[in-house]
N, C-alpha and C positions, 0 to 999 in steps of 0.2 A: 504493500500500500504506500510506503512511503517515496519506493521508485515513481509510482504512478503519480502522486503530490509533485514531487521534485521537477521530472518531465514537463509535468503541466507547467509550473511555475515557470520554465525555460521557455517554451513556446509562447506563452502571454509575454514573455519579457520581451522575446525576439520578436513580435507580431507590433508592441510599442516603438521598439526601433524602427521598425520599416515604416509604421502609420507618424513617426516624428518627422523621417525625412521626408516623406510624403508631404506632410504641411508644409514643409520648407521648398516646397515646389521642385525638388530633384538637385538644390543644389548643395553640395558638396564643398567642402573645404576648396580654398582655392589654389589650393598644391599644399608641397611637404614643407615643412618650418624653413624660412629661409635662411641660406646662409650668407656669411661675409661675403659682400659682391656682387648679390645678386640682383638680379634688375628689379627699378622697382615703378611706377607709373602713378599719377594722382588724376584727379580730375575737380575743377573747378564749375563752378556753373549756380544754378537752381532748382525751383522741380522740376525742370526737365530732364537731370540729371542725377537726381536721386530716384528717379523712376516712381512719382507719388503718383499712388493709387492702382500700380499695377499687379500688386499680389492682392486688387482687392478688398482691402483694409484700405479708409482714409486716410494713409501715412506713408512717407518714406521707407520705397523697397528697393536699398541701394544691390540686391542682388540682382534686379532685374536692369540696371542700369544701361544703358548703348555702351559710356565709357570705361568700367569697373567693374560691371558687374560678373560674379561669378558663378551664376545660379545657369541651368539647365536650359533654358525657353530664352537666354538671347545668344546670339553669336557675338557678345560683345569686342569692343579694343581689347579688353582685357584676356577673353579666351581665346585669341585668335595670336597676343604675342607669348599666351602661357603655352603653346605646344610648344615651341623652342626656348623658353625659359622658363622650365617646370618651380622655380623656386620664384616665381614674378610675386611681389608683393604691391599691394591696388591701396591707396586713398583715397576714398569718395569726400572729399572735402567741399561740397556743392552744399547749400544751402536753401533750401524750400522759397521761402521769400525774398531772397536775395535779388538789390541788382545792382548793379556795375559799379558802386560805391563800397559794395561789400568784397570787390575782385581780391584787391589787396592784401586783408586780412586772410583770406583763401590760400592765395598766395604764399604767404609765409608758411600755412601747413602743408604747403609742397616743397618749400623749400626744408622743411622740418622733414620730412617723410625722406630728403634724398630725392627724389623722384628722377627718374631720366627719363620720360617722356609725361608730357600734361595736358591736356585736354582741357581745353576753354568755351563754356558754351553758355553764353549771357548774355540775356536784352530786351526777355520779354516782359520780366517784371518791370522793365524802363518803360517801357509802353504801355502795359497793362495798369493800367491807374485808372481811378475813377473819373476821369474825365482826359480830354486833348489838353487843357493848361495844365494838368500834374504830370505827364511825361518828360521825363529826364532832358534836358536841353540837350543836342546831338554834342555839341562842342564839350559840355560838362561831361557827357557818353565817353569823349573820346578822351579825354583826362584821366579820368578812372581808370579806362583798360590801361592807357601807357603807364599808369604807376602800378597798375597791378605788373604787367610784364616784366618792370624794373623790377620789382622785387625778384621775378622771376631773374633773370639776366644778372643779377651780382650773387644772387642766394645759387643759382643751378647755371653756372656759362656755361657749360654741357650738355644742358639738358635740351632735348628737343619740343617742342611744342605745336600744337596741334591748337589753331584759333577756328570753330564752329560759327558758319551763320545761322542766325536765328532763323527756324525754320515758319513758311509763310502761315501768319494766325489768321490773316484775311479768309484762307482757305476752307477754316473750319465756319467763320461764318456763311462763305458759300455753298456748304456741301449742309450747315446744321440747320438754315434757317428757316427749310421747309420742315423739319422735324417738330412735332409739338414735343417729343421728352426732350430731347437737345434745348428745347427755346425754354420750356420748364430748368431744367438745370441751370442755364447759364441767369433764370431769373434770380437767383442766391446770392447772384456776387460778381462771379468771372469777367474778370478784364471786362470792364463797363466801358474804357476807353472804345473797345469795337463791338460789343455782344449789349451793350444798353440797347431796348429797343428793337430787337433784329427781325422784327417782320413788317417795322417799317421803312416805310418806300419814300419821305419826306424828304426832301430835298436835305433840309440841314441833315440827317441823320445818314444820308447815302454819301455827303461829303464830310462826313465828321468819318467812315468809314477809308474812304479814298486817303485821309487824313494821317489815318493811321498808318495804313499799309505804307506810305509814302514816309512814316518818322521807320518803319520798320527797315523800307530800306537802305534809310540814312544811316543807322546806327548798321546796317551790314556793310556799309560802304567802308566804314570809319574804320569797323574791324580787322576786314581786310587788308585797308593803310598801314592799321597801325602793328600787324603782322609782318607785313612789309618791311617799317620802320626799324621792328625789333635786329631784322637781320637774317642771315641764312638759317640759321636752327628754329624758326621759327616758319611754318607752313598755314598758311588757311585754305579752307573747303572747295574754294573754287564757287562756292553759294549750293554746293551739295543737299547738302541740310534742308535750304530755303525749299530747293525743287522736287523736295520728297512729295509726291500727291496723295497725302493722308486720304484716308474712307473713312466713314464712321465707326466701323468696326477695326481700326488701328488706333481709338481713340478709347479711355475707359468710361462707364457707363453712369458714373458719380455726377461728373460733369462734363463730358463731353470737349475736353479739353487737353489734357495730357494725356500723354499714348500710354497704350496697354504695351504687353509684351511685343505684339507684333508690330504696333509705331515703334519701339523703342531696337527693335531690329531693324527695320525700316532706317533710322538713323545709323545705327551702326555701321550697315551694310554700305547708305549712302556717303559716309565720312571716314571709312575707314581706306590711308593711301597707302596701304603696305605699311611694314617693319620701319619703324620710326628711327632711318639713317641717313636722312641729308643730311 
C-alpha cells in the first residue's frame, strides 16, 4: 500500500510540473547560467516591448516580447541570437508607460547589464496622449533619444544597437473603426490623441487623425537621424516596424491595441537584420 501512496504522490507531483510550465506558455529558461563573456542583449522601449497583455493577463509578459523574449510563441531577437550563443543573457529594460524622456534612465540598465547589442523601440506613448497639444514636441522627441544613445555610446562603445520605428497606430484605427468591440475598448482610454471618437467622420476629428499619423512620422524621421548620428554600431529598421500591416487578430482583445503573440512576431520577424555585426 505504501508503494501505491508513494507512486501516486510522484505522478500528481510530475502532472504539477508539466501543468506549471504549461501556464508559463512553453517557455523555458533562456539557456544555461551564463558564463564570463558571454553575450548578453537588453532592450529599451515600452508596452510595446514588454509584450502587455499578450499572455492575457493585463500586465507585462516580457516572455513574449519581439526583443527579449524567451518564451515559446515568439521567434524573438533574443531566440534567434541564443542558437549560436546558448549562454545569451536578455534585459527587458522597456517600461509600460514610458516615453522618450524615460530613454535614458533605460539606458543606463543596459549599460548596467553589459549589453552588446540593444534594441530601441519608442514613440508611441509621445503620441498617444490625450489630446494633439500633449504630444511630445518632435525636437524635445529628438533630444531625449540622443541623450539616451549617449548614455549608450560612452556606457557600451561596443555595443551594437538596433533603433525600431514606431510601428503605424493610424492603422489600427483603420482596420478597428468598423468594429463595435474594438471602438468599445478603445472607449476606456487608449491613445485618445487618434482613437477619441473613431467613428467619427467630422472634419476636425478626421484631421486631428491625419494629425497624428503625421507627428508619428516625424518622430520616425528623427529616429532614424539620430541612428544615423550615433554612428556605424548603430542600425535603424529601414521603417520595418512602421510597414508591419497588423489585422485585428495580431492585436490582443483587452484593447485592441498592442499585439498578441502573433503582432509581437510580426515585429520581430519585421526588424530583425541578422547577427548584430556591423
Amino acid at each position: 500500500m505504501l508503494i501505491v501512496v508513494n507512486w501516486a504522490r510522484n505522478v500528481l507531483f510530475a502532472a504539477l510540473v508539466v501543468l506549471a510550465l504549461a501556464c508559463e506558455g512553453g517557455g523555458g529558461p533562456a539557456g544555461p547560467a551564463p558564463s564570463s563573456g558571454s553575450m548578453a542583449m537588453a532592450a529599451l522601449g515600452d508596452s510595446l516591448t514588454t509584450a502587455f497583455a499578450s499572455c492575457l493577463a493585463p500586465s507585462p509578459c516580457p516572455r513574449n516580447s519581439w526583443s527579449t523574449g524567451d518564451g515559446t510563441r515568439v521567434d524573438s531577437h533574443y531566440r534567434r541570437l541564443a542558437k549560436n550563443h546558448p549562454g545569451l543573457r536578455g534585459t527587458n529594460a522597456a517600461v509600460g508607460s514610458a516615453r522618450a524622456d524615460a530613454l535614458a534612465g533605460q539606458a543606463r540598465t543596459a549599460v548596467g547589464a553589459k549589453a552588446d547589442y540593444v534594441t530601441v523601440l519608442i514613440g508611441a506613448n509621445d503620441a498617444c496622449r490625450p489630446g494633439l497639444g500633449d504630444m511630445t514636441p518632435v525636437d524635445t522627441f529628438r533630444k531625449q533619444v540622443d541623450d539616451a544613445l549617449a548614455v549608450l555610446k560612452q556606457g557600451l562603445p561596443q555595443a551594437r544597437v538596433l533603433v525600431v520605428s514606431i510601428p503605424d497606430i493610424n492603422r489600427l484605427w483603420e482596420i478597428g473603426h468598423t468594429s463595435q468591440v474594438a471602438v468599445k475598448a478603445w472607449s476606456f482610454g487608449i491613445c485618445q490623441a487618434l482613437l477619441a471618437a473613431p467613428t467619427s467622420t467630422a472634419p476636425a476629428d478626421v484631421a486631428r487623425r491625419k494629425a497624428f499619423g503625421a507627428r508619428v512620422d516625424a518622430y520616425n524621421t528623427q529616429l532614424a537621424a539620430a541612428c544615423k548620428a550615433y554612428g556605424p554600431r548603430c542600425r535603424d529598421d529601414g521603417g520595418a516596424a512602421h510597414r508591419v500591416a497588423f489585422t485585428l487578430d495580431m492585436v490582443v482583445a483587452q484593447d485592441f491595441f498592442h499585439p498578441n503573440s502573433a503582432g509581437q512576431n510580426a515585429l520581430a520577424k519585421a526588424t530583425w537584420l541578422g547577427p548584430p555585426d556591423w
